[in-house]
C-alpha positions in Angstrom: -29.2 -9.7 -1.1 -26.0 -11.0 0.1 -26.0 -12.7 3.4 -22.9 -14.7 5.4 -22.1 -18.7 4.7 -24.3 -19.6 7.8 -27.0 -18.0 6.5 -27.2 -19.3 2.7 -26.5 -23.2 4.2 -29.7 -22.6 6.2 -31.6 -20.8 3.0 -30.4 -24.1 1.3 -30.8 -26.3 3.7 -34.4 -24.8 3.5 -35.0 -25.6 0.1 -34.0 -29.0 0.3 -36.6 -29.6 3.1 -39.0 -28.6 0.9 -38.1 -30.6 -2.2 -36.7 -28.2 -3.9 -33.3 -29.7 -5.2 -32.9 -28.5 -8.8 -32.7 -25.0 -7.3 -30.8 -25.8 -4.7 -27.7 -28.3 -5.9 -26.0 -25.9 -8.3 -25.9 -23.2 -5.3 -24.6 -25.9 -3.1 -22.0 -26.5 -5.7 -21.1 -23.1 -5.9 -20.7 -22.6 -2.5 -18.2 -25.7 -1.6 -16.4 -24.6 -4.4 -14.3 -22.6 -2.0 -10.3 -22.1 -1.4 -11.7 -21.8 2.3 -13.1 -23.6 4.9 -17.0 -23.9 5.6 -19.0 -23.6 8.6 -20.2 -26.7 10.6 -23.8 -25.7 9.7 -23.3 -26.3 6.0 -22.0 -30.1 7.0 -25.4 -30.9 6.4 -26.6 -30.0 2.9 -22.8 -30.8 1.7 -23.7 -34.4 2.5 -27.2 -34.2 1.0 -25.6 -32.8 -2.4 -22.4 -35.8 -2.3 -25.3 -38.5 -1.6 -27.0 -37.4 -4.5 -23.5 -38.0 -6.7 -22.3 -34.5 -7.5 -19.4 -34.2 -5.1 -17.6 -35.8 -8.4 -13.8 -36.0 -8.6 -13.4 -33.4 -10.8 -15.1 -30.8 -8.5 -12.9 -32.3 -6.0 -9.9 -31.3 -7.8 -11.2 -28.0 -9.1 -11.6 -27.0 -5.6 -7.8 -28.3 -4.6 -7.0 -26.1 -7.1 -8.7 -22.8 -5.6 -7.0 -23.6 -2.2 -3.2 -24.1 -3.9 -4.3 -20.8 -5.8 -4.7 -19.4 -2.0 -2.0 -21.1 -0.5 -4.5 -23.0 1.7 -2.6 -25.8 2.1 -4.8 -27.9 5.6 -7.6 -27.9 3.3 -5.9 -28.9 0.5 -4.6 -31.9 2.2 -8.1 -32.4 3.6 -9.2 -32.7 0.0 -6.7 -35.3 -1.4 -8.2 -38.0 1.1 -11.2 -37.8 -0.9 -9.3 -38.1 -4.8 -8.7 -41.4 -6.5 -5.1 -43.0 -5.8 -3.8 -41.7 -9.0 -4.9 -37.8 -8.5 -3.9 -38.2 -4.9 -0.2 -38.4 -5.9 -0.4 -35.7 -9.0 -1.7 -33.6 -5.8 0.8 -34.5 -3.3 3.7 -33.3 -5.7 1.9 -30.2 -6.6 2.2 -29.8 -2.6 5.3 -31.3 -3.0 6.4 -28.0 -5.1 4.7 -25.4 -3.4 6.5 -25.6 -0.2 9.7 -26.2 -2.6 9.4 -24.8 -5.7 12.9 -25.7 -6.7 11.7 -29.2 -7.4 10.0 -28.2 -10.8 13.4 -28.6 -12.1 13.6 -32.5 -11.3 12.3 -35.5 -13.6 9.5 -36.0 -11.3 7.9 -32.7 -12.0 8.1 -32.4 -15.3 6.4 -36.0 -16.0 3.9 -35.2 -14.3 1.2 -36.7 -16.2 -2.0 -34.4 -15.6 -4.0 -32.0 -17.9 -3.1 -29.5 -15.4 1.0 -30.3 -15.4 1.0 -27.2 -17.0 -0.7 -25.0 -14.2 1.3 -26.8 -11.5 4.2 -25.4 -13.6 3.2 -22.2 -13.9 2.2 -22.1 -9.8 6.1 -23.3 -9.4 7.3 -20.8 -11.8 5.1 -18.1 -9.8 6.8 -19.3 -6.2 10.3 -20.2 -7.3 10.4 -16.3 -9.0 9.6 -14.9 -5.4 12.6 -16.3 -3.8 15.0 -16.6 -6.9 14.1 -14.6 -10.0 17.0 -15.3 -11.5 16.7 -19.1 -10.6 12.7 -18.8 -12.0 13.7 -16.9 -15.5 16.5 -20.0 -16.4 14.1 -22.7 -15.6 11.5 -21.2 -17.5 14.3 -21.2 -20.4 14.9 -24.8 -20.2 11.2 -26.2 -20.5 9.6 -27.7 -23.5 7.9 -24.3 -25.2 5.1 -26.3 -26.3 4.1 -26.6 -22.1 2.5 -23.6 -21.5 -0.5 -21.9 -23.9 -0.3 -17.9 -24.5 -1.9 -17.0 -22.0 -0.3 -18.9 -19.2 3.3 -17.4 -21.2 1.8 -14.3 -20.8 1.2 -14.6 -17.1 4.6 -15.7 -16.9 6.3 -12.5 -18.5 4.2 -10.3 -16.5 5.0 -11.8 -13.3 8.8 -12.0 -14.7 8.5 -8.0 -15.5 6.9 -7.0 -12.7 9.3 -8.8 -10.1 12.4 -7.8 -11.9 11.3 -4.5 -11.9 10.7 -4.4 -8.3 13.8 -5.9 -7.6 15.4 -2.9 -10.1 17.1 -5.7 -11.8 18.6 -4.4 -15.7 16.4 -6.9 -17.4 13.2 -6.3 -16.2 12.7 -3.8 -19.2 12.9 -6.8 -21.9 10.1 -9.0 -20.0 8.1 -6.0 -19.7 8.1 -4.9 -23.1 7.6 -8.8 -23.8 3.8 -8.8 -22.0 1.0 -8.9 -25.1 -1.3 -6.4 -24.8 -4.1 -8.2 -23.6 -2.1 -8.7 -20.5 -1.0 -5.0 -19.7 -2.7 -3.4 -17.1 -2.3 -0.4 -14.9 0.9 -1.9 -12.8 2.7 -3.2 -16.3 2.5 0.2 -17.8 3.5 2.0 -14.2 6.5 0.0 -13.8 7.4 -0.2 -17.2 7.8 3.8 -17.0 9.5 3.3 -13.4 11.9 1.1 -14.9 12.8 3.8 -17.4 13.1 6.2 -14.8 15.3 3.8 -12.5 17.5 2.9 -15.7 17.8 6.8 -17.0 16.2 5.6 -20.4 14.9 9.2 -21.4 13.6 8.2 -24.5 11.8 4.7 -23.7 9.9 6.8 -20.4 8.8 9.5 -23.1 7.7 6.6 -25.2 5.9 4.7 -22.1 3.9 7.8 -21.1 2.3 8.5 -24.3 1.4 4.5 -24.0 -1.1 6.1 -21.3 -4.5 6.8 -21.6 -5.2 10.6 -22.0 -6.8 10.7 -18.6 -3.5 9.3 -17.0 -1.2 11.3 -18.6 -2.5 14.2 -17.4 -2.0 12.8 -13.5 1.4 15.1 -12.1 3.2 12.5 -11.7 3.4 11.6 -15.1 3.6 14.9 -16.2 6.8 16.0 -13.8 8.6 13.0 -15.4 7.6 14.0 -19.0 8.8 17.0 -18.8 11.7 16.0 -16.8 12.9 13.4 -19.3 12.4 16.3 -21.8 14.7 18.5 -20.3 17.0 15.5 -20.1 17.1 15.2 -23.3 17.5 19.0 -24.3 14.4 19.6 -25.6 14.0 22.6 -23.1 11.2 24.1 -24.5 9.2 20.8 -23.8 9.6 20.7 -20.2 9.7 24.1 -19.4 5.6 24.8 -20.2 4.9 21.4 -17.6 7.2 22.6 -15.1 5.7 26.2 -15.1 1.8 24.5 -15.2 2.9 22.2 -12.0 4.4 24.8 -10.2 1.6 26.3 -9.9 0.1 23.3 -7.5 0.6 22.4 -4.0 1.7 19.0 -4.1 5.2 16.8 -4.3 5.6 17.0 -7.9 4.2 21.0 -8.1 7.4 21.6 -5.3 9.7 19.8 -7.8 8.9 21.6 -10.5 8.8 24.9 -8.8 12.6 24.1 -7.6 13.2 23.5 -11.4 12.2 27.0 -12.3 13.9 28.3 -8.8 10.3 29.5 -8.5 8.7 30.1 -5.1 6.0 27.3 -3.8 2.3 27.7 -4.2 0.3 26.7 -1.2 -3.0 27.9 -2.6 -4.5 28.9 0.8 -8.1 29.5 1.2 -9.9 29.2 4.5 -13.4 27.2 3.2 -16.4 29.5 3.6 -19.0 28.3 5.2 -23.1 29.7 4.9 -24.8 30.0 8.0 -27.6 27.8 7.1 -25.1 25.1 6.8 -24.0 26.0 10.3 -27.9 25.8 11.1 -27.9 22.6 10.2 -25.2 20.9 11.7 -26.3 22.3 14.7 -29.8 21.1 14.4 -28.8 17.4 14.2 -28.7 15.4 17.4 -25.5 13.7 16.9 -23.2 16.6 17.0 -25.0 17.4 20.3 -23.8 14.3 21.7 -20.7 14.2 20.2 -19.9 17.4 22.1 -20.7 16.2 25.2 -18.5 13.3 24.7 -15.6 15.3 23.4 -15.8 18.0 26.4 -16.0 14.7 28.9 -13.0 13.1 27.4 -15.2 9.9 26.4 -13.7 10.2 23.1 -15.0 7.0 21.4 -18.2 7.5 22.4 -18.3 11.1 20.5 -16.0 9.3 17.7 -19.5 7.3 17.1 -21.7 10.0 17.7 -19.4 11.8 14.8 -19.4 8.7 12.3 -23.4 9.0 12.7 -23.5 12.4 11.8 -21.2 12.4 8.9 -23.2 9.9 7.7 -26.3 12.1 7.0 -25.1 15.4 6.1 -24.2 16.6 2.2 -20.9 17.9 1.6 -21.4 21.4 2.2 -22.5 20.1 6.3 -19.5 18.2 6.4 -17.1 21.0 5.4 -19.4 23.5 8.4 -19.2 20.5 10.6 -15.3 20.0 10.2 -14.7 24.1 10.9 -16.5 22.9 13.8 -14.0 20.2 15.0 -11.3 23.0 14.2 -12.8 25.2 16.8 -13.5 22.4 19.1 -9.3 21.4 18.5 -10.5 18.0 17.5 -8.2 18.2 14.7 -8.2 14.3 13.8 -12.4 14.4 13.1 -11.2 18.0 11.3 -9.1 16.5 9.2 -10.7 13.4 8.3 -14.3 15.7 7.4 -12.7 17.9 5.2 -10.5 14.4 3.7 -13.9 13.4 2.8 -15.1 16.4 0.4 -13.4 17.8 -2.4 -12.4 20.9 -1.0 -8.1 20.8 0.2 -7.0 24.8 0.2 -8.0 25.0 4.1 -4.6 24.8 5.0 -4.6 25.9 8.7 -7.4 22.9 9.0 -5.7 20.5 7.0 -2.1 21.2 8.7 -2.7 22.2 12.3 0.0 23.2 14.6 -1.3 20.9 17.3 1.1 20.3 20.3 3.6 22.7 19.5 5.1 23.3 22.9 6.1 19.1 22.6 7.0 18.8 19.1 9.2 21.9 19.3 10.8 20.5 23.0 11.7 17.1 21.6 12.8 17.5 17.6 15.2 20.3 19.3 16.5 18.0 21.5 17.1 15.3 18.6 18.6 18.3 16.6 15.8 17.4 13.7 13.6 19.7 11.9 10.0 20.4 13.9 8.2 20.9 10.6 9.1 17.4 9.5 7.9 15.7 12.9 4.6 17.4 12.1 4.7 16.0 8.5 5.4 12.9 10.0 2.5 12.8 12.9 0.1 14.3 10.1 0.9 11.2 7.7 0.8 8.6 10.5 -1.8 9.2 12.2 -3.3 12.5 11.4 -3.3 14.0 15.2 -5.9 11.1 16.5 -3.6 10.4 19.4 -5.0 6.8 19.9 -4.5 5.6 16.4 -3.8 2.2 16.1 -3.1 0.3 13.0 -4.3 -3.4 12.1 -0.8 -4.8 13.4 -0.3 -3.0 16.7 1.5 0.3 15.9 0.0 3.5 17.9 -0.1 6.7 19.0 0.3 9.7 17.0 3.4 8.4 15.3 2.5 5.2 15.2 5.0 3.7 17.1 5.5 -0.8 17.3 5.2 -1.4 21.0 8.6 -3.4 20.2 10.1 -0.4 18.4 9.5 1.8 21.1 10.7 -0.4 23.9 13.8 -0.9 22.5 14.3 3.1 21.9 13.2 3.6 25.6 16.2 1.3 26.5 18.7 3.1 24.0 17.5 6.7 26.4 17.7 5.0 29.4 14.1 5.7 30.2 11.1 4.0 31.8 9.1 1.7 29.3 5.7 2.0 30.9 3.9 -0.7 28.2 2.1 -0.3 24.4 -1.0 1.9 26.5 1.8 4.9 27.6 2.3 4.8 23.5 -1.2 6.7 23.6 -0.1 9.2 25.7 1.4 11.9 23.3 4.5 13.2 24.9 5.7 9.7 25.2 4.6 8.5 21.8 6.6 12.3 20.2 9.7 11.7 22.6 10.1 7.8 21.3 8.9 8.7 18.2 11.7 11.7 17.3 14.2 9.4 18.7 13.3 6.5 16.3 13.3 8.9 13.6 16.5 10.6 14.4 18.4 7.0 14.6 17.2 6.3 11.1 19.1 9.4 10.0 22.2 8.7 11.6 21.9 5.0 10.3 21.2 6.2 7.1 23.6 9.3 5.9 22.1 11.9 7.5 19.2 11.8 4.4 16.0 12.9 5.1 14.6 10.9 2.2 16.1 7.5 3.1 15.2 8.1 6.8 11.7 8.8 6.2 11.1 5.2 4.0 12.8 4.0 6.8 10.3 5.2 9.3 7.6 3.3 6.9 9.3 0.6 5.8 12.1 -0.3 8.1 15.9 0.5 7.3 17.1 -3.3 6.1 14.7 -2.7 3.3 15.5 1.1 2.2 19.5 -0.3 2.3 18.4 -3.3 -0.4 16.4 -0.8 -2.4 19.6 1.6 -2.4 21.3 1.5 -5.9 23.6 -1.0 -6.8 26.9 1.2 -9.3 25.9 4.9 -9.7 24.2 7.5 -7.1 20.7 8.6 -8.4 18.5 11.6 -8.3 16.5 11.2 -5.2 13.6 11.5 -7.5 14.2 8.6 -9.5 15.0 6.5 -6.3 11.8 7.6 -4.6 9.8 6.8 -7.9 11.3 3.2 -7.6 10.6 2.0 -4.2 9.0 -1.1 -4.9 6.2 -0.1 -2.7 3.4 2.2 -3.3 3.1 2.5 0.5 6.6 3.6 1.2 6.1 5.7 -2.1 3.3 7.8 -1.3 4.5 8.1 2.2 7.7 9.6 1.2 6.9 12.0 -1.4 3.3 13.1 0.7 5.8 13.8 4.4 8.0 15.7 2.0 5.7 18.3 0.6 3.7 18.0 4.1 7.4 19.1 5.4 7.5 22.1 2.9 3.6 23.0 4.0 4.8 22.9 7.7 7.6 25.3 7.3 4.6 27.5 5.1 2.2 27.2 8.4 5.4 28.4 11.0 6.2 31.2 8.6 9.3 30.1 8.4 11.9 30.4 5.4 10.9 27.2 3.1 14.0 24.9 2.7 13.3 23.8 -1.2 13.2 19.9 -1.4 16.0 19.9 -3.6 18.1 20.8 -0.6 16.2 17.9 1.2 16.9 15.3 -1.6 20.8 14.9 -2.5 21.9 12.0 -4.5 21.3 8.8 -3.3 23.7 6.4 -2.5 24.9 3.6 -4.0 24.7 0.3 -0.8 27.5 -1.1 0.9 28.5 -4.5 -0.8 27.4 -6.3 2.5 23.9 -4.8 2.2 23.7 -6.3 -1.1 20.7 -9.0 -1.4 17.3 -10.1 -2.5 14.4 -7.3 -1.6 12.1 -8.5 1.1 8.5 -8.8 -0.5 6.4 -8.4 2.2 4.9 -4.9 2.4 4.9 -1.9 5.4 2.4 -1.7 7.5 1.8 1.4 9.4 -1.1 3.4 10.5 -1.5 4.3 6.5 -2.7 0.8 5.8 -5.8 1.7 7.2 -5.9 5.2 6.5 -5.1 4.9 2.8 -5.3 1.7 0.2 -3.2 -0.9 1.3 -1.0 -1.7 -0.2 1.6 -4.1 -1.1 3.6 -3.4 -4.3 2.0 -1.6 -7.3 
């Protein structure tokens, strides 16, 4: 069984009470060898295990090397007091270069005189490439060849590859394709497509998908751009069987097609069907008793628990009766999140409720903005659980930064009652539908660029704009360098088309949402900021940095 540090230095500390070292020393060992900090507790058996001679230099410096790996640099600097004078120093520049990375270039780092001169290279390389690709690539040029052994080459070129791409540089295509095989994995082959898609190279994304397992290729995704690089290439017929299969699908890439075709969406609606003895027992269970109570009380944590129990126990055919029973109850959040966790997705009026109408309606009319893609928005954020709250402070059913919606409030000329009025919904809707509506007018009017902008902030949907030609708003979307901002965009667009479905009114094609993107303003021009989004979909969805 697995049990926390303090527990393990006691087990350990245990066995060396009782004499039993030879069982105990290699776990010790293991567990120092850390690129974090231990408890105070272990203090104990660490001594035992360095009085007995095995806290050796060269575990000293394998563990330096986990916490440069990390980035751990107080513990690394703990560890060098404990090397030998001449290690001390090779450690000190290797510090030396991680806080500067430019100084691989100088005499003093490339004499280093180490058997691991090569890694503290290659950690440079890796550091210097986040702040100056460019800068990275020509210094990797100029080194002796002979440094660096295939694999740490092919680290290089993958790390090369994948950054240019992100940065939709024109050379990131030549690194990719320079990656060996044993060092492709799922993000080389993604971006190695996106690339294609970003640089219009028909042929070479035709090429890159059938690189894909079978299994992958048949994902829509992959299949919308085969087909559409098909068609961009003449060979009509191609497409024209893909676009007709995914148009038959409710999802981002089904819509796409469908527009294609000029055929009308498929929602494939089907209120679930639920037996009564599932009903029975859902009903029979204690915990959706009490969650009731709870609900009907307003104590809506305590029933939030009471609902996490119940889920627990229940197959999937009591989960899809129990969240019909949410729906009825207008809990739409535990609704929603029930049904997320079966199989089943055609219950559209569940899935896509047309909670506070009357406040949605009141304030996207007053920001002259679309209601159906406020809803698309609040479903994606935060999916109607009014007191959402991400790992970094946004909340509410937009999820709105306490910063971010002070600073609207004082753009209104409103009251700014604190973070807590952010749970309140009206408030959270009013600030949020301004917010959204002064990404639009900073962006174009688009309703693509506005919604990354939502996600990701607008300083980094203006660097990811292309840099000589307009693009397809496809292609751009495809290419934002995080998988985030990616799935956000392309989900609150089809959620925007499924809204307009659920208020029966006339569906405004995403083509007409999605004109050409444009190219940025020479002053917006600069390096792409690494660090990813974070919003309420961190938590609700894989987290996500760039993929």
């Amino acid at each position: 069984p697995h049990y926390g540090i303090n527990a393990q230095c006691q087990y350990l500390d245990a066995l060396l009470q009782t004499d039993q070292h030879t069982v105990a020393y290699p776990q010790i060992e293991q567990l120092w060898l850390s690129a974090d900090s231990r408890p105070e507790t272990c203090d104990a058996i660490f001594k035992q295990w360095q009085a007995a001679g095995y806290k050796t230099p060269l575990i000293i410096w394998q563990r330096f090397k986990l916490t440069m790996a990390l980035g751990n640099l107080h513990l690394a600097r703990y560890l060098i007091k404990f090397m030998p004078t001449n290690e001390a120093a090779i450690a000190k520049k290797w510090i030396k270069i991680y806080k500067n990375p430019q100084l691989i270039t100088t005499s003093e780092a490339l004499n280093i005189d180490h058997p691991d001169q090569a890694n503290i290279l290659l950690h440079g390389l890796k550091r210097l490439s986040r702040k100056d690709i460019s800068l990275a690539i020509n210094t990797y040029q100029q080194l002796d060849k002979n440094i660096f052994n295939y694999s740490q080459n092919a680290q290089l070129f993958r790390y090369f590859g994948l950054r240019l791409a992100r940065e939709h540089m024109p050379d990131a295509s030549i690194w990719l394709s320079r990656i060996p095989a044993s060092h492709v994995d799922k993000q080389v082959e993604e971006w190695t497509i996106r690339t294609a898609i970003r640089q219009g190279d028909w042929r070479r994304l035709l090429s890159s998908i059938n690189n894909l397992s079978r299994h992958k290729q048949t994902e829509y995704r992959w299949q919308y751009w085969w087909a559409y690089a098909n068609a961009q290439l003449g060979n009509k017929n191609e497409a024209l069987g893909i676009y007709q299969y995914l148009a038959t699908k409710r999802s981002y890439y089904g819509f796409l097609a469908a527009d294609h075709l000029n055929l009308p969406y498929a929602f494939e609606e089907k209120a679930v069907e639920i037996t009564p003895s599932a009903f029975k027992h859902v009903f029979e269970r204690s915990e959706i008793l009490r969650a009731r109570e709870f609900y009907f009380m307003g104590h809506i944590i305590s029933a939030r628990r009471e609902w996490r129990q119940l889920i627990q126990h229940i197959n999937n055919e009591e989960k899809l009766a129990a969240s019909k029973i949410a729906q009825y109850w207008k809990w739409h959040d535990r609704a929603i999140i029930t049904m997320g966790k079966t199989r089943y997705r055609d219950d559209i009026e569940l899935r896509f409720p047309l909670h506070l109408d009357k406040k949605v309606h009141a304030w996207s009319n007053q920001r002259k903005i679309d209601p159906e893609w406020i809803y698309a928005i609040i479903r994606r954020e935060s999916a109607f659980m009014t007191d959402a709250r991400s790992p970094v402070g946004a909340m509410g059913l937009m999820q709105l930064m306490p910063k971010t919606a002070r600073h609207v409030a004082r753009q209104l000329n409103i009251r700014y009652k604190g973070r807590n009025s952010l749970l309140g919904s009206n408030t959270n809707i009013r600030l949020g539908t301004s917010y959204l509506e002064r990404m639009l007018s900073k962006l174009n009017s688009q309703q693509v660029l506005a919604t990354a902008a939502y996600n990701a902030g607008p300083h980094r949907v203006k660097k990811w704009l292309p840099i000589h030609n307009k693009m397809t708003a496809a292609q751009w979307i495809e290419t934002i360098p995080f998988s985030e901002t990616r799935e956000y965009v392309s989900h609150v667009l089809a959620y925007t088309a499924i809204y307009q479905h659920r208020m029966e009114k006339q569906i405004t094609r995403l083509s007409l949402r999605m004109p050409l993107v444009p190219i940025k303003q020479p002053t917006s021009i600069s390096k792409p900021v690494s660090n990813p989004p974070h919003t309420a979909q961190t938590q609700l969805t894989t987290p996500n940095g760039p993929s």
